[in-house]
C-alpha positions as CSV (number, residue, x, y, z in Angstrom):
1,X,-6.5,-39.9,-5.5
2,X,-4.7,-42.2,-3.5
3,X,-1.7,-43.8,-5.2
4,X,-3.3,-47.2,-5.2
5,X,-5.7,-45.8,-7.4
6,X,-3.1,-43.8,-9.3
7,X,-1.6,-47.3,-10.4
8,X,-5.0,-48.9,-10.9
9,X,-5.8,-45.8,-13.7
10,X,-1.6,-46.0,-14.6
11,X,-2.3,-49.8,-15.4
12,X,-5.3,-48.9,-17.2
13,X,-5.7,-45.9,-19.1
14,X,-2.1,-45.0,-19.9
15,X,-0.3,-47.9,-20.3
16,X,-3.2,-50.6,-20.6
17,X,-1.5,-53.5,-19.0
18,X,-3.5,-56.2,-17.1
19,X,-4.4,-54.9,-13.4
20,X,-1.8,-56.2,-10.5
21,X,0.7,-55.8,-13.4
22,X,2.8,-52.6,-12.1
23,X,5.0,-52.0,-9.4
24,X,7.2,-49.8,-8.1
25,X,10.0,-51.5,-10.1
26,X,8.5,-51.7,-13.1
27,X,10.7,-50.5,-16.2
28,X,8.6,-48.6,-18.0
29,X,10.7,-48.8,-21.1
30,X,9.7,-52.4,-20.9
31,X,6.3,-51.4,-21.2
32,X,4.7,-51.5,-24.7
33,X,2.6,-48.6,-24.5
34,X,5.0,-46.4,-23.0
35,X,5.8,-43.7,-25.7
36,X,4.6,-40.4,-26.3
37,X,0.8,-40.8,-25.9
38,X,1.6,-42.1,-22.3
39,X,3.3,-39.0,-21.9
40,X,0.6,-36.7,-22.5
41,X,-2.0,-39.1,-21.0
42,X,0.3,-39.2,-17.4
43,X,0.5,-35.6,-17.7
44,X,-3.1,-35.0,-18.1
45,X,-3.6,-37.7,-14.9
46,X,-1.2,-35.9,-12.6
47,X,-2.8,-32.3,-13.5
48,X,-6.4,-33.6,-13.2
49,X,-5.4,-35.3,-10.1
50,X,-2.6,-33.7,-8.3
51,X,-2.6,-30.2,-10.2
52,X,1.4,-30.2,-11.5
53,X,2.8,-32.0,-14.8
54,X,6.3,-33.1,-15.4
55,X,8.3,-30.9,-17.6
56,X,10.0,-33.0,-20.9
57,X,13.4,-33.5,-19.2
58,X,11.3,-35.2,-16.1
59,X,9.4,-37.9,-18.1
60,X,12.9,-38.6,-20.0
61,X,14.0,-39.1,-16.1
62,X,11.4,-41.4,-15.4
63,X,13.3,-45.2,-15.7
64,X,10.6,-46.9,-13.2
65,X,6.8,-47.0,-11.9
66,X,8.1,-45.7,-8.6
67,X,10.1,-42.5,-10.2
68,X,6.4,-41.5,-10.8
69,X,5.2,-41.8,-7.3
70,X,8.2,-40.4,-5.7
71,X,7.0,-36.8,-7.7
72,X,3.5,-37.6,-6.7
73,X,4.7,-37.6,-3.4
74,X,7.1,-34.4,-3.6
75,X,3.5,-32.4,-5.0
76,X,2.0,-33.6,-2.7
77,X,3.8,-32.2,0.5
């Protein structure tokens, strides 16, 4: 899964924003549907996608869109 598509599902199916509404700045506090059901839905994406999850103490970590993809990006080297 490219990350472009990553987002697309992001926008989606975990936090159900309007397409073209993410980027790698995005607050996700700022986000509505970011909570604990995003959590476990982002988790179940990066398994299904990229085989790792993020531990609790990661997602706490995550302030924006682009804290995501830079551990995409770590799992996937």
């Amino acid at each position: 899964m490219t990350i472009e598509n990553f987002k697309a599902v992001f926008e989606t199916d975990i936090v159900m924003v309007e397409p073209g509404n993410i980027n790698k700045d995005t607050e996700l506090q700022e986000l509505a549907d970011w909570d604990s059901m995003a959590y476990i839905s982002l988790n179940a994406c990066l398994d299904e996608n990229y085989g790792f999850t993020l531990t609790a103490i990661e997602l706490q970590g995550l302030k924006v869109f682009g804290d995501i993809v830079e551990h995409i990006m770590k799992h996937s080297s």
